[in-house]
C-alpha positions in Angstrom: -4.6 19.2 -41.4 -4.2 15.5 -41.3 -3.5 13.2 -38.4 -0.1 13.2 -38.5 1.1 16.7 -39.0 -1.5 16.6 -35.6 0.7 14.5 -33.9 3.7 16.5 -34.7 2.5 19.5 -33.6 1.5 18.0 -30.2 4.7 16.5 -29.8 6.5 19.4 -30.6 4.3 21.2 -27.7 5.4 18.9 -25.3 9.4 18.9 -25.7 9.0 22.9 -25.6 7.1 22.9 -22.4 9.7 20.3 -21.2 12.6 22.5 -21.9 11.2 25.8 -20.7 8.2 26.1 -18.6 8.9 25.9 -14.8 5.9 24.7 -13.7 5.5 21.1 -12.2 2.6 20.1 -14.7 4.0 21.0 -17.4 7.9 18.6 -16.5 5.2 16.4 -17.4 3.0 16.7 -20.6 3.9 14.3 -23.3 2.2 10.5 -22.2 -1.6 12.4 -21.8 -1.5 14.0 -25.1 0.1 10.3 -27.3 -2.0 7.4 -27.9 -0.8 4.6 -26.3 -0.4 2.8 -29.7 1.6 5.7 -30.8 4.3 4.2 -28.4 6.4 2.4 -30.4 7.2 5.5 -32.5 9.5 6.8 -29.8 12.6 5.6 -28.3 13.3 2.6 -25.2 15.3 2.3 -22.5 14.9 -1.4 -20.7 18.6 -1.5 -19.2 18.8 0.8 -16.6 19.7 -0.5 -13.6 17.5 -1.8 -10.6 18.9 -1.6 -7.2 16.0 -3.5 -4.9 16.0 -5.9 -1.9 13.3 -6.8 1.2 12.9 -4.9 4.4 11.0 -5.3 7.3 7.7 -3.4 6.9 7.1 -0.5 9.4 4.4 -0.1 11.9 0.7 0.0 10.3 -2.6 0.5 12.2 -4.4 -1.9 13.2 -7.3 -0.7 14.7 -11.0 -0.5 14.1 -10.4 -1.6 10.9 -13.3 -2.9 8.2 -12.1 -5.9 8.2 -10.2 -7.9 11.1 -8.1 -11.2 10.7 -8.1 -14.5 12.6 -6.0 -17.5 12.2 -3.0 -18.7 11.3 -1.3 -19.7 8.1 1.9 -22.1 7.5 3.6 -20.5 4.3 6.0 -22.3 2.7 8.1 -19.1 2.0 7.4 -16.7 4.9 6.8 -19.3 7.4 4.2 -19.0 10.1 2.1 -15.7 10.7 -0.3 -15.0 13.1 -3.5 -13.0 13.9 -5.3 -12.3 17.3 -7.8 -10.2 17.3 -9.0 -7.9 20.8 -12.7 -6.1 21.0 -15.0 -4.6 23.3 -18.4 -5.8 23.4 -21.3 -2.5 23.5 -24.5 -3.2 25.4 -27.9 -2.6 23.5 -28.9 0.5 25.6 -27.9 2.0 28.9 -29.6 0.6 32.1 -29.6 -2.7 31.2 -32.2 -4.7 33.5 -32.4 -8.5 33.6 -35.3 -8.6 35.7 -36.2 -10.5 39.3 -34.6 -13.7 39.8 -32.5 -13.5 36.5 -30.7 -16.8 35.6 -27.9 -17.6 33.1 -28.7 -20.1 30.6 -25.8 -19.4 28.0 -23.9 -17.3 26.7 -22.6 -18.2 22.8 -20.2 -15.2 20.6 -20.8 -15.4 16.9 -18.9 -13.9 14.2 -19.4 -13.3 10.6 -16.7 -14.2 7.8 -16.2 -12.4 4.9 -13.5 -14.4 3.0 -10.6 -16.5 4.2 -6.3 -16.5 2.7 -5.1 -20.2 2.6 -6.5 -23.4 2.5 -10.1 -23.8 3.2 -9.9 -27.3 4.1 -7.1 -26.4 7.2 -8.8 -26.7 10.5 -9.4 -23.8 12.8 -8.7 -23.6 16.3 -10.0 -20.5 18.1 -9.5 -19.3 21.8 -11.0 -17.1 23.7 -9.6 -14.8 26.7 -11.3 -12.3 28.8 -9.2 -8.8 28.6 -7.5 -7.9 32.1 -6.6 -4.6 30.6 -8.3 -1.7 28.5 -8.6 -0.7 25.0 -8.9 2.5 24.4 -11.0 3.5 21.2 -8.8 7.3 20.9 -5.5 5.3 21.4 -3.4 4.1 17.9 -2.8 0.3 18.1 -0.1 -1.8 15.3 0.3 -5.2 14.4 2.7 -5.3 17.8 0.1 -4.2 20.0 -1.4 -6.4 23.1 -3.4 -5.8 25.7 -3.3 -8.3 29.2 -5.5 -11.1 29.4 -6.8 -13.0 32.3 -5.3 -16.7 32.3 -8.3 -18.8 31.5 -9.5 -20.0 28.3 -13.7 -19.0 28.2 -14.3 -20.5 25.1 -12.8 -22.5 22.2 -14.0 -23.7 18.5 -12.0 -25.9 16.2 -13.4 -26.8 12.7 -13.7 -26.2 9.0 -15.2 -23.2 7.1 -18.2 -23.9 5.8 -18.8 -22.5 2.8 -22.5 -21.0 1.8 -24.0 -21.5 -2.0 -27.0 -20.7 -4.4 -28.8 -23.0 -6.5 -26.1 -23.0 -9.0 -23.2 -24.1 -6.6 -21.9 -20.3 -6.8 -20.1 -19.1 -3.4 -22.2 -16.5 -1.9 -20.9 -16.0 1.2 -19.4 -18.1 5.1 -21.5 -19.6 7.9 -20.9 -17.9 10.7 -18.2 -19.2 13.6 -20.1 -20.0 17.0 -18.0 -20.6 20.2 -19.7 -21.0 23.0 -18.0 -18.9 26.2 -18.1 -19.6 30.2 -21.4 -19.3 31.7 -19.2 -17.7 34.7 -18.6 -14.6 32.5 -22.3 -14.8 32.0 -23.6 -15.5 35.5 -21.0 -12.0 36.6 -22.7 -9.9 34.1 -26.3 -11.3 34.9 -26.1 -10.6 38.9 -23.9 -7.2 38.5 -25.2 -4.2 40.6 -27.2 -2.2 38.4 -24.2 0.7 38.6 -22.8 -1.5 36.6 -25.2 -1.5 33.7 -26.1 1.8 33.9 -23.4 3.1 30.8 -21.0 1.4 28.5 -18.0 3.5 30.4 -19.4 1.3 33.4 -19.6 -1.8 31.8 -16.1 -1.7 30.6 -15.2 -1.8 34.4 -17.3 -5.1 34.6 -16.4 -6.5 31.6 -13.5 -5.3 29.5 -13.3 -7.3 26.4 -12.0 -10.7 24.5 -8.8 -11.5 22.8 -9.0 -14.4 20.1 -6.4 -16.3 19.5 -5.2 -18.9 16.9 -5.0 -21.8 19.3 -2.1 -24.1 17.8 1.0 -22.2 16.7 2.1 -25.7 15.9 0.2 -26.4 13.0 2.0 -28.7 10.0 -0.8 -27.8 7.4 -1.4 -24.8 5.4 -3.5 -23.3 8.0 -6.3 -20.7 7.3 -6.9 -17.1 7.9 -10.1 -15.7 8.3 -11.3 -12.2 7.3 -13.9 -10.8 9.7 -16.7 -8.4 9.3 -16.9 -7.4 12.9 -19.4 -4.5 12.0 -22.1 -7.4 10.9 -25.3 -8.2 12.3 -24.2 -11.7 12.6 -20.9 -10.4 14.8 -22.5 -10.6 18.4 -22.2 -12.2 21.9 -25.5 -13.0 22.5 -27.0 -14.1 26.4 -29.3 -16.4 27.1 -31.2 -16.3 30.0 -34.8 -17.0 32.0 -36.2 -15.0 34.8 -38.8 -15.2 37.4 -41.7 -14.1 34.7 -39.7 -14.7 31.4 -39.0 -18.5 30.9 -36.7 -17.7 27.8 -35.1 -14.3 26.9 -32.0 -13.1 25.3 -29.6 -9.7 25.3 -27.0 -9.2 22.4 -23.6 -7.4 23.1 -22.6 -6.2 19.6 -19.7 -4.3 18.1 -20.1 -0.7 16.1 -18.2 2.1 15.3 -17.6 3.0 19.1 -16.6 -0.4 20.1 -12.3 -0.4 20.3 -10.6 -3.0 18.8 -7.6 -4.0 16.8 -5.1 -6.8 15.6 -2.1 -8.3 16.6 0.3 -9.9 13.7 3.1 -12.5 14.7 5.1 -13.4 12.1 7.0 -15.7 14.6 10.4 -14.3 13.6 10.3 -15.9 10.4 11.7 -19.0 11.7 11.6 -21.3 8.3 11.3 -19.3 5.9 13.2 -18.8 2.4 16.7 -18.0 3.1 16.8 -15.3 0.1 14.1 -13.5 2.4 16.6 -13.6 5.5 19.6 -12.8 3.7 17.9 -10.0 2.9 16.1 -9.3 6.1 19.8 -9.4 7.5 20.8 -6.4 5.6 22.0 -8.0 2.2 21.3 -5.2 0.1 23.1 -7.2 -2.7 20.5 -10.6 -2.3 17.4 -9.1 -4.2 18.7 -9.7 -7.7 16.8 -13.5 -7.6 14.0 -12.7 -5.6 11.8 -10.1 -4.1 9.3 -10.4 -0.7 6.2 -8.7 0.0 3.7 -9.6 2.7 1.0 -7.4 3.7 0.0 -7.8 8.0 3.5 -5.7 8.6 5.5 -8.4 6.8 7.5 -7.3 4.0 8.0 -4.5 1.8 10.9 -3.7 -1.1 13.3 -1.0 -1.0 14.4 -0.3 -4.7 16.5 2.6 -6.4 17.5 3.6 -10.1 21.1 4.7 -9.2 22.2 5.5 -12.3 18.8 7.5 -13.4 20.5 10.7 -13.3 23.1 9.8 -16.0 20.2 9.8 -18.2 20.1 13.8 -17.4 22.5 14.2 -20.2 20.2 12.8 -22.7 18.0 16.2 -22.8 15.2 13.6 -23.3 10.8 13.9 -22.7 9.3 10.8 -21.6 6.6 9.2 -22.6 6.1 6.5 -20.4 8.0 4.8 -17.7 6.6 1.5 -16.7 8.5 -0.8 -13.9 6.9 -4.5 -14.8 7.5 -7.2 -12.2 6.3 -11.1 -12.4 5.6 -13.4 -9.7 8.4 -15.7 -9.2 5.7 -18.4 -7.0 1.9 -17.9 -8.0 0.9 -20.6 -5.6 -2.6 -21.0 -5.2 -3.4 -21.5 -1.6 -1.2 -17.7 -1.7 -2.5 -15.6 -4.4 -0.5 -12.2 -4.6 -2.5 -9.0 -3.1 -4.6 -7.6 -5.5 -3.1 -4.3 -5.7 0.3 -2.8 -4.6 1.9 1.0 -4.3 5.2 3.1 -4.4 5.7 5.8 -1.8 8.3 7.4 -1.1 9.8 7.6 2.7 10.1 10.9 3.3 11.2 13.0 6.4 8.9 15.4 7.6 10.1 17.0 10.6 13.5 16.5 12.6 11.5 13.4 13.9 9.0 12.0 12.1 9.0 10.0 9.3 6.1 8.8 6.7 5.2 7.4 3.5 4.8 10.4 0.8 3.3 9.6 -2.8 5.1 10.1 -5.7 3.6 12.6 -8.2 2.2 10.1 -10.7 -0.3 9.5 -7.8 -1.9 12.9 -8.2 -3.3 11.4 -11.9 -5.0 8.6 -9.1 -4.9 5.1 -8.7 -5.9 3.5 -12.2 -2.8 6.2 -13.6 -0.3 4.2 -11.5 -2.0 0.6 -11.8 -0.7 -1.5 -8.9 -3.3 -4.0 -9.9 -2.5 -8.3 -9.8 -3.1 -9.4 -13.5 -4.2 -12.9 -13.5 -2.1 -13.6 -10.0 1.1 -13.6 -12.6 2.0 -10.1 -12.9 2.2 -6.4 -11.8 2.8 -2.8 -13.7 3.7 0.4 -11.6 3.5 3.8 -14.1 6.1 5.9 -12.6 6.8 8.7 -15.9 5.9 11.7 -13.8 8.8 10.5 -10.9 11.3 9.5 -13.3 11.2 12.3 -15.4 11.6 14.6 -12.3 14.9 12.6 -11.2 16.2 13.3 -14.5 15.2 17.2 -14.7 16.8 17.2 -11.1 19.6 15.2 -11.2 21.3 16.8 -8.2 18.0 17.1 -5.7 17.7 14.4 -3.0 16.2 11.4 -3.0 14.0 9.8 -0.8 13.9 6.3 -0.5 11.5 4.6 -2.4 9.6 1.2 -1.3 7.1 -0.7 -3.4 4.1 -1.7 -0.4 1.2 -4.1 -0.7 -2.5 -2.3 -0.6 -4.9 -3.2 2.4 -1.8 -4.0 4.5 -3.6 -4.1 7.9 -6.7 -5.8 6.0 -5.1 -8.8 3.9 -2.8 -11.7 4.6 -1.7 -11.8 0.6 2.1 -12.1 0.2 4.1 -12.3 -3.4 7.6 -13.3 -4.6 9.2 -11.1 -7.1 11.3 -12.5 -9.5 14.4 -9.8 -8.6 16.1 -7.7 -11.7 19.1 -10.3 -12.3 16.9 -13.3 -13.1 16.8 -13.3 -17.2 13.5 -14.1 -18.3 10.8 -12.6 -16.6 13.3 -10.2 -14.7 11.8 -7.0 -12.6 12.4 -4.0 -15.4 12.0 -0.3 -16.3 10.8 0.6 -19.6 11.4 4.0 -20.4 9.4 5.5 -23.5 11.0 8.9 -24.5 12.1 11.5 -27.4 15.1 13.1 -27.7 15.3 16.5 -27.2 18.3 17.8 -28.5 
């Protein structure tokens, strides 16, 4: 049997199990089973219509994440956005002893950097508060989340990121931030009654935590964000100190996976930024056919629709592939788009709660839906298995459906669509099908 009579048979397979099996899987069969070459042997639809604009992202976590940000950027789009940062500090072991005649000599926090979002040549300016209030590790905390913090500033840093290189020039990684904090915080901790260093639970009643800030909300430049690997052995407050037998002698606070701690995002109301984005914002549903918004750190995400996908019902038709391209309207390169977006569906799961839900192309994983940047220019979402069930079900409900950046708690990445009225370059469906009539 040759290759082609092969192909027939297989494609034949697939509109019968389309027709007449009731089984989800099988809605589905057809794209698996057809090279991808074999593609433009079947028929396209690229006009249906898009319905999409920008909302306001809902609440993510924020806490104990892998990575935490700090800094502040100055986006030409989305305006200013913010990130503080809170933590405990654990002692190295319970019954922590300084010894006779203990004296505070320092007392210097150190963090590690992992990577940075804007310009690298943007001056930081970091403060530091001591926590007035708790953090509680079993408690949920979101980008809106603060705890109190006394008045005084206990340290302060301002400078550049230094970048660290092999022999060959290559990037392999950031110095380390060093601020040096109050030797009053260090001189309370040093002459506390034993009780108090007898546990971490105790400690936390001594000393609660630090909040860092990005010091100048003012900034004109691009500013910088920095991406923190709090887990590192380079993430520490470290105390100095001499005794009455030890001249020189240090004890290192660190941070682990018991240590509470989350972010705070302030996207300052998005005072300046694009007016498409605030029309938008405002509850122009009609203002996404130019331009689309997403921004991860609760920012943006899009709301978008096929409201005419259920004429298509008629057509009696098996697809092959669906595929919604969209291209990015600003690649600027202090702002790279996030490296990989979603689709989920909003779904309602009890009389009052509300979450994201995937769509069933998800079940074939990540790589089937794509999501990925290509070359900071353009993205691909394969949606066949969700668009062939809106056809087979033209009369179901429909949840609302919102294209989300990945690593929204862990990135600052934002991106602006080109919208589905634009022309050239214009956010589209392509649906790849056979008639089944």
């Amino acid at each position: 049997m040759n290759q082609f009579n092969i192909k027939k048979i297989v494609l034949l397979l697939s509109i019968i199990l389309t027709l007449f099996s009731c089984k989800k899987e099988a809605e589905f069969l057809g794209l698996d089973l057809i090279p991808e070459g074999d593609l433009l042997n079947h028929e396209l639809i690229d006009t249906l219509t898009i319905s999409a604009y920008t909302v306001k992202d809902m609440e993510i976590n924020t806490d104990e994440l892998s990575t935490h940000l700090l800094g502040i950027v100055n986006d030409p789009v989305f305006g200013k956005t913010s990130a503080s940062l809170y933590t405990q500090l654990r002692m190295p072991s319970t019954s922590l002893n300084f010894g006779t005649g203990a004296v505070a000599d320092s007392l210097v926090l150190k963090f590690a950097v992992r990577d940075y979002y804007g310009d690298i040549e943007s001056v930081y300016n970091i403060q530091v508060q001591e926590l007035a209030g708790d953090i509680v590790l079993s408690n949920t905390y979101n980008q809106h989340s603060t705890v109190a913090a006394k008045p005084e500033i206990i340290g302060q840093a301002t400078g550049q990121l230094v970048e660290l290189t092999d022999t060959t020039s290559k990037v392999i990684g950031y110095e380390p931030i060093k601020i040096m904090l109050s030797n009053t915080l260090a001189e309370r901790i040093i002459s506390a009654p034993a009780s108090a260093l007898a546990s971490h639970e105790e400690f936390l009643k001594l000393f609660k935590g630090i909040v860092l800030k990005p010091g100048d909300s003012t900034i004109t430049d691009a500013g910088i964000m920095l991406y923190l690997n709090l887990l590192s052995e380079n993430s520490r407050i470290t105390l100095y100190y001499h005794n009455s037998t030890k001249p020189k002698d240090s004890v290192v606070f660190r941070i682990n996976d018991l240590t509470a701690r989350f972010n705070n995002y302030n996207h300052f109301g998005y005072n300046g930024a694009d007016p498409l984005l605030l029309q938008q914002f405002n509850g122009d549903t009609t203002a996404g056919g130019e331009k689309l918004f997403l921004q991860a750190m609760g920012g943006a995400r899009i709301k978008i629709d096929f409201p005419f996908l259920n004429k298509l019902s008629d057509k009696k038709i098996a697809i092959h592939e669906a595929v919604l391209k969209m291209e990015n309207a600003d690649p600027d390169a202090l702002y790279p788009m996030p490296a990989l977006i979603g689709i989920r569906k909003y779904s309602k799961i009890n009389d009052s709660t509300y979450r994201y839900t995937t769509i069933p192309d998800e079940e074939s994983g990540l790589n089937y839906i794509d999501g990925s940047a290509k070359d900071n220019k353009t993205y691909q979402l394969r949606i066949t298995r969700y668009i062939q069930q809106r056809i087979n079900n033209p009369d179901s409900p429909v949840d609302p459906l919102y294209i989300v950046t990945g690593g929204a708690s862990i990135s600052s990445n934002r991106v602006v669509l080109k919208g589905p009225k634009v022309g050239n370059g214009a956010m589209k469906l392509y649906i790849y099908y056979t008639s089944t009539r």
